[in-house]
C-alpha positions in Angstrom: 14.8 -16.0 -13.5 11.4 -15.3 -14.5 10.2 -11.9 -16.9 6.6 -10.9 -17.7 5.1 -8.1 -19.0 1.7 -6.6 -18.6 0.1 -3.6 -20.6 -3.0 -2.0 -18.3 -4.1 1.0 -20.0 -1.3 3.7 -20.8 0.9 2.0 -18.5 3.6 -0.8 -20.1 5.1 -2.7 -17.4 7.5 -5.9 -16.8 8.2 -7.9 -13.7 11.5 -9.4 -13.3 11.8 -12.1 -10.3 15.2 -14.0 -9.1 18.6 -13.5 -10.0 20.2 -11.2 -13.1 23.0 -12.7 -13.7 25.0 -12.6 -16.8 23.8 -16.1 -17.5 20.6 -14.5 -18.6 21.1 -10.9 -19.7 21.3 -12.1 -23.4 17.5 -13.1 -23.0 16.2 -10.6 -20.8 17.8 -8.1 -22.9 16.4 -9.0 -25.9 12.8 -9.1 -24.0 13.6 -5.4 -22.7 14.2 -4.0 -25.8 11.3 -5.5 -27.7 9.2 -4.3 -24.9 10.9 -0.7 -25.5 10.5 -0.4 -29.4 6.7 -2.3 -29.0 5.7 0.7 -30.2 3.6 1.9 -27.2 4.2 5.7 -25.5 5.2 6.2 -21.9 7.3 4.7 -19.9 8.3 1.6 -19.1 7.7 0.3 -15.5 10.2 -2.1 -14.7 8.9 -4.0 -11.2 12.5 -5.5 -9.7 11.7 -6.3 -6.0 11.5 -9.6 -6.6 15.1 -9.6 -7.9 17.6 -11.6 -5.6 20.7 -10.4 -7.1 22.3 -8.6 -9.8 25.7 -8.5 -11.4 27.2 -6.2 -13.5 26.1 -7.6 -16.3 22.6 -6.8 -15.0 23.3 -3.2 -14.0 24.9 -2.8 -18.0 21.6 -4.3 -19.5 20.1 -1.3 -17.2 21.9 1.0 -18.3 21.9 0.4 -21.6 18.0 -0.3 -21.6 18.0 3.4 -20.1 19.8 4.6 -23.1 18.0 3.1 -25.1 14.6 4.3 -23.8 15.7 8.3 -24.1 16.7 7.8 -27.2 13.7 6.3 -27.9 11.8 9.4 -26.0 10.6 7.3 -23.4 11.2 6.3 -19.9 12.4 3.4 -18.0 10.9 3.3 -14.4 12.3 1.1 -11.7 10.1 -0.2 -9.2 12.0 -1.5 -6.1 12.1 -1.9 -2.4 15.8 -0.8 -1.2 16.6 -4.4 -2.5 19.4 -5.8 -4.0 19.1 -3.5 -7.5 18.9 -0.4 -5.7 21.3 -1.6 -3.7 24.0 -2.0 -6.3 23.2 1.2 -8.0 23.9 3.0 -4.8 27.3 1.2 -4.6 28.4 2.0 -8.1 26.9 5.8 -7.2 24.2 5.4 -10.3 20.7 6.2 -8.6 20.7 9.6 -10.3 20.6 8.3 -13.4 17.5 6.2 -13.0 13.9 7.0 -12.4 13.3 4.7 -9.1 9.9 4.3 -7.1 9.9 3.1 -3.8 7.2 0.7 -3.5 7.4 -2.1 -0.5 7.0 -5.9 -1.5 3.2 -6.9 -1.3 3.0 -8.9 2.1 2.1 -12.7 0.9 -1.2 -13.7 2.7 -0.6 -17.1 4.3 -3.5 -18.9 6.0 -3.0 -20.0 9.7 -2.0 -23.7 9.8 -5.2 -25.3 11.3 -4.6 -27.5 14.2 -6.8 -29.9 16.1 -6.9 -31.0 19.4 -8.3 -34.3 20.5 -9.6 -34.3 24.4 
């Protein structure tokens, strides 16, 4: 599990990649929640397509970052790909509560393998 945060302009945003498990909530929670009270306005973007899988101690550290960020008067924005996050959220019927764009996973450019051909 990887977390990284980039401020560009107005906009605040953090990149989560690999699982969110409950053996690292306690850290990425802490990271969350500095990056809420930093002291910047607007929301948070919160980039989660990268996220292989999420328990519920993930989707509680969402929830309560969420909480946290209205009380705060700002936002938490999701950014996600119908991927495993969204996914759980529909399953435990809590879309409505979050603020989630749908924005595709950037296609990786690979080069071609290069082959040669002795004659």
């Amino acid at each position: 599990m990887t977390a990284a945060t980039e401020i560009t302009g107005v906009h605040q945003a953090c990149r989560w990649t690999g699982a969110v498990t409950w053996r690292e909530t306690a850290g990425l929670r802490e990271d969350l929640l500095d990056q809420l009270e930093a002291g910047v306005s607007g929301a948070l973007w919160l980039d989660v397509r990268e996220v292989s899988i999420i328990d519920r101690c993930g989707i509680a550290l969402l929830i309560g970052a969420q909480h946290r960020a209205q009380a705060l008067t700002r936002g938490l924005v999701l950014i996600d790909a119908t991927g495993p996050v969204t996914s759980t959220m529909a399953r435990l019927r809590l879309l409505d509560q979050f603020h989630i764009e749908q924005v595709p996973v950037p296609q990786r450019c690979e080069r071609p393998s290069l082959t040669a051909t002795l004659v």
